[in-house]
PATORDREN-153742 format. One record per residue (C-alpha): x, y, z; residue in one letter; residue number from 1. Coordinates in steps of 0.02 Angstrom, whole numbers, plus 50000, padded with zeros to 5 digits. Layout:
! residues N
((X, Y, Z), 'A', NUM)
...
***
This chain:
! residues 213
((49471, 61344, 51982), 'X', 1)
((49400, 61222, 51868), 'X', 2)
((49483, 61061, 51919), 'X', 3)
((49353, 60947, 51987), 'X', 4)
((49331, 60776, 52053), 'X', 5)
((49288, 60631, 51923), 'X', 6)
((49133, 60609, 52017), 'X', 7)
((49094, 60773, 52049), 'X', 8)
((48936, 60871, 51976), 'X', 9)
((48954, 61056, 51924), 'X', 10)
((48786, 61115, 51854), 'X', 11)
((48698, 61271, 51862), 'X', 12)
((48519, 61311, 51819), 'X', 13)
((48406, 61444, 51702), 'X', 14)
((48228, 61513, 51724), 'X', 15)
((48172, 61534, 51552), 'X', 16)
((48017, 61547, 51460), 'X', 17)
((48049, 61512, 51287), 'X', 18)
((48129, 61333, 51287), 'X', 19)
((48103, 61317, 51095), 'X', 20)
((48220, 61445, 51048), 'X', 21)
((48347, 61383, 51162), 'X', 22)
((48338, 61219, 51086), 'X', 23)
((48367, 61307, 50909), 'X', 24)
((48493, 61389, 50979), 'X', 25)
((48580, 61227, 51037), 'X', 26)
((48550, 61155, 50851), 'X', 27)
((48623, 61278, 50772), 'X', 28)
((48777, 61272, 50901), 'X', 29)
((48778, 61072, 50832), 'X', 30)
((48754, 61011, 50974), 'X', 31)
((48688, 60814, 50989), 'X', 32)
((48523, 60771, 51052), 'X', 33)
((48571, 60616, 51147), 'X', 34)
((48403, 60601, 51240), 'X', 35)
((48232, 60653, 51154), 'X', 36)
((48072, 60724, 51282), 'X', 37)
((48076, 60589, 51404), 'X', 38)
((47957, 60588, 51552), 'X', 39)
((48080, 60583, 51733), 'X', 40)
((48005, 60502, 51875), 'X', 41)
((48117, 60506, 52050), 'X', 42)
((48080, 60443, 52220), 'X', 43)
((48220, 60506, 52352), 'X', 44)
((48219, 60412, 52507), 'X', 45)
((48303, 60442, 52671), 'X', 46)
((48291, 60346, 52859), 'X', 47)
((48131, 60367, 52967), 'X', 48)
((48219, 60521, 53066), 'X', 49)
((48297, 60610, 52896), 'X', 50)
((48459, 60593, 52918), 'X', 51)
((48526, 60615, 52729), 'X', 52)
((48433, 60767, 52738), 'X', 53)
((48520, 60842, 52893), 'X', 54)
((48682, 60807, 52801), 'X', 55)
((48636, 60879, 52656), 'X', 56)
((48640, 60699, 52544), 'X', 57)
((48507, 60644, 52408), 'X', 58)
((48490, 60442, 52408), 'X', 59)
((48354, 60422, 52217), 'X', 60)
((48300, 60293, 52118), 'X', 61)
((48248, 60360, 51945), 'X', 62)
((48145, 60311, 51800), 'X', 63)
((48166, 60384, 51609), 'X', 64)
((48222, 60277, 51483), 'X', 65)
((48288, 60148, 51603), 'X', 66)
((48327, 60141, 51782), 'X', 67)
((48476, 60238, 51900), 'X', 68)
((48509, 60225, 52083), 'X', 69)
((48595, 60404, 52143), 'X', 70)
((48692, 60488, 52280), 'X', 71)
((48725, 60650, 52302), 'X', 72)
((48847, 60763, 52414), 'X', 73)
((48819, 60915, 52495), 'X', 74)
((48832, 61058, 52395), 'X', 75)
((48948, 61208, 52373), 'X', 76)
((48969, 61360, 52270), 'X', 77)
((49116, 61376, 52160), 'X', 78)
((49091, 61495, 52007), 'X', 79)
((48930, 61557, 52046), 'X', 80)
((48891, 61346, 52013), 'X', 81)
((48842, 61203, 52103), 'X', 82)
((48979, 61057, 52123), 'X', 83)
((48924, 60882, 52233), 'X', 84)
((49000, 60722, 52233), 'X', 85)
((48901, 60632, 52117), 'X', 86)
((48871, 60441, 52120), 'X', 87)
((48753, 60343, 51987), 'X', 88)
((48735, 60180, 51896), 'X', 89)
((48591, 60123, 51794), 'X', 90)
((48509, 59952, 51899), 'X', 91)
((48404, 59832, 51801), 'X', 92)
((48237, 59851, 51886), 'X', 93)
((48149, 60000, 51975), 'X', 94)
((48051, 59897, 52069), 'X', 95)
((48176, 59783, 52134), 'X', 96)
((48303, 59920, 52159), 'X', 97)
((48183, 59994, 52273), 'X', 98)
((48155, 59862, 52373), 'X', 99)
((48364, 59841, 52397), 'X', 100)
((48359, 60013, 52464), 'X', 101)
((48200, 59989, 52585), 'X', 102)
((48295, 59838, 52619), 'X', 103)
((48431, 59967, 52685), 'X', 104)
((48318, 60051, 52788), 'X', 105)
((48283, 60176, 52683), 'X', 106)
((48102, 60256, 52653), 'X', 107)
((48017, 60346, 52496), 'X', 108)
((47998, 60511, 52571), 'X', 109)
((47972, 60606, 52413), 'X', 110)
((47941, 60579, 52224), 'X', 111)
((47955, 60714, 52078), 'X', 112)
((47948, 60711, 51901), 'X', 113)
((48000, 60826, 51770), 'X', 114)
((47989, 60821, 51563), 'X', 115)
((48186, 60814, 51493), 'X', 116)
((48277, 60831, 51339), 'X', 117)
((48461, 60799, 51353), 'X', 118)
((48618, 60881, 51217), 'X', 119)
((48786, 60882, 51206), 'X', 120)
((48905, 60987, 51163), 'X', 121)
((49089, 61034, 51186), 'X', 122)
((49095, 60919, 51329), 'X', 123)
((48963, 60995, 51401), 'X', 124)
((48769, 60924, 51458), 'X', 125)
((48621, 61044, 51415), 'X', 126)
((48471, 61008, 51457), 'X', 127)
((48284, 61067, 51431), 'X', 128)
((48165, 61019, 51568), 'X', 129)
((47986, 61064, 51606), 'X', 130)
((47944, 61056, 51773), 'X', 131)
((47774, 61070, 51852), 'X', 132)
((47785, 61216, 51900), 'X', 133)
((47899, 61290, 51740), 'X', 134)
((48022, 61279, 51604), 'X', 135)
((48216, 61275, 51660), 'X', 136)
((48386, 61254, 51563), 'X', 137)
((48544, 61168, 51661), 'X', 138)
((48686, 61166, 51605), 'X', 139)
((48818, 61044, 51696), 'X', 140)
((48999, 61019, 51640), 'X', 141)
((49187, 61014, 51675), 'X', 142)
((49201, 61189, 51719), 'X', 143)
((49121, 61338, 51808), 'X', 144)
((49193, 61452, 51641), 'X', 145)
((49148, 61330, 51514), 'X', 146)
((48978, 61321, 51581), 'X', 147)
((48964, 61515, 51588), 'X', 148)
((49030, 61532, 51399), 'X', 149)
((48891, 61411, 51357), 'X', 150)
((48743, 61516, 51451), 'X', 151)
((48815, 61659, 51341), 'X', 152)
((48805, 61553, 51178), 'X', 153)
((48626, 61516, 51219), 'X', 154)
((48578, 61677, 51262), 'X', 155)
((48558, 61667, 51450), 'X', 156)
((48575, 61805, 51560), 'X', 157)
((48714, 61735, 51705), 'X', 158)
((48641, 61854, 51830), 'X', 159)
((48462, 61772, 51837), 'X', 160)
((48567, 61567, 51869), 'X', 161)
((48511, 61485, 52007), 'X', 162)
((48631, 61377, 52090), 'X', 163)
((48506, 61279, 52181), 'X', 164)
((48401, 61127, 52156), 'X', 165)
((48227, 61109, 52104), 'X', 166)
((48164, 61039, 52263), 'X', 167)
((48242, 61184, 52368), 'X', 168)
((48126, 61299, 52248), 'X', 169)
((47991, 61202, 52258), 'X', 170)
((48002, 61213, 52465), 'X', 171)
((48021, 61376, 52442), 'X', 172)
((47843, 61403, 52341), 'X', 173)
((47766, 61282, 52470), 'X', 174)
((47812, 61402, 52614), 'X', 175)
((47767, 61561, 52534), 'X', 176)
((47618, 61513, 52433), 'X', 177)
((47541, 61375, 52565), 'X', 178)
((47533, 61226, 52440), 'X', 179)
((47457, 61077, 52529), 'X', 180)
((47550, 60942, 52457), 'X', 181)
((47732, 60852, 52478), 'X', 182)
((47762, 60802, 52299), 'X', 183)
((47817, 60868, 52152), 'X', 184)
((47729, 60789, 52001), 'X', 185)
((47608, 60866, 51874), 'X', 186)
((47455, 60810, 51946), 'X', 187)
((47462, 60904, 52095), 'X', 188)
((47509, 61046, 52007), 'X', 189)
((47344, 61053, 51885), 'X', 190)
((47262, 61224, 51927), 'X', 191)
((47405, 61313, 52005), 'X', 192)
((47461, 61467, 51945), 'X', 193)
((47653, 61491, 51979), 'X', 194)
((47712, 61659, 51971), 'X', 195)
((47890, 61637, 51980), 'X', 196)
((47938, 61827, 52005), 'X', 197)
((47858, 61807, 52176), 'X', 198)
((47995, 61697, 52218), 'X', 199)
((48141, 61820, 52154), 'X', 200)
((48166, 61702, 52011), 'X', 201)
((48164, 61804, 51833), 'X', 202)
((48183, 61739, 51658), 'X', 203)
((48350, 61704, 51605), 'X', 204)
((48302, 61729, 51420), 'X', 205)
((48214, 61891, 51388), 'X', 206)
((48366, 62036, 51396), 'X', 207)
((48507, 61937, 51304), 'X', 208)
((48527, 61907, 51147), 'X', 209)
((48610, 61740, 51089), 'X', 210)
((48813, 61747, 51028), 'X', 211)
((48812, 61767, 50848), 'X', 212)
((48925, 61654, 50723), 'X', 213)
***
């Protein structure tokens, strides 16, 4: 089924270590580069006993090119995907906004940044984004099989997606690796080797090759 909910998210996500070639790839697909490498910095708050958490909800206030207050849903699985409600609106002023949610109640429990380039294409978002601990392609759209026919296009292998988040990866490396430290940014991550393999997480873009034509 690939009706979904106005507001609703589908997106799934790539393990890749060649981002370059996926980006040609995307270029010569025509897709439109509607965001150049913009540095992503997100706070996520929740209430003093973590009770978005517990229900499986994301309240963030982010920072690229301009400001956007978020919610997010629980999540599901449909399509080997992930679909959430999906709230956001750009505000005027970090700073301000995050004093309106404090003002809520709400707390800054944790902050993570990423590196992002955004395209479009066939009603379809793609984008490229280096995280601290590695390069990663999501794709989110309309459609669980539009969004698999575009992984294909690119090259990507569908068996290596990982329909989860990049915090819930990033908890997982903090468990099995003991990393002494709450956020995800790129400072805390100078020095660290990452071997994602360790974590079951392979390459989506070493074993197939891109559709032709």
């Amino acid at each position: 089924m690939d009706e979904y909910a106005q507001d609703q998210e589908l997106e799934v996500k790539f393990f890749v270590e060649d981002l370059n070639t996926i980006e040609q790839r995307l270029v010569s697909a025509k897709a439109t580069l509607i965001q150049p490498r913009t540095h992503e910095y997100n706070q996520r708050f929740d209430t003093t006993s973590g009770d978005l958490a517990r229900g499986q909800r994301i309240l963030r206030l982010r920072r690229d090119t301009g400001s956007h207050l978020t919610y997010k849903g629980p999540t599901s699985n449909l399509g080997g995907v992930l679909a959430r409600q999906e709230i956001e609106f750009e505000v005027s002023n970090f700073e301000t906004a995050k004093k309106f949610v404090e003002a809520l109640g709400y707390r800054a429990k944790f902050v993570y940044e990423k590196h992002r380039t955004t395209y479009e294409i066939n009603s379809l978002k793609v984008t490229l984004d280096e995280m601290p601990y590695g390069d990663f392609v999501e794709i989110e759209g309309p459609g669980a099989t539009q969004i698999r026919d575009m992984a294909h296009t690119l090259g990507l292998d569908w068996n290596q997606s990982l329909p989860e988040t990049y915090i819930s990866i990033f908890r997982r490396m903090r468990e099995l690796i003991n990393l002494h430290f709450d956020d995800l940014t790129f400072e805390n991550f100078e020095g660290v080797e990452v071997d994602m393999a360790r974590f079951g997480i392979k390459p989506a873009d070493v074993s197939v090759p891109a559709e032709q034509g």
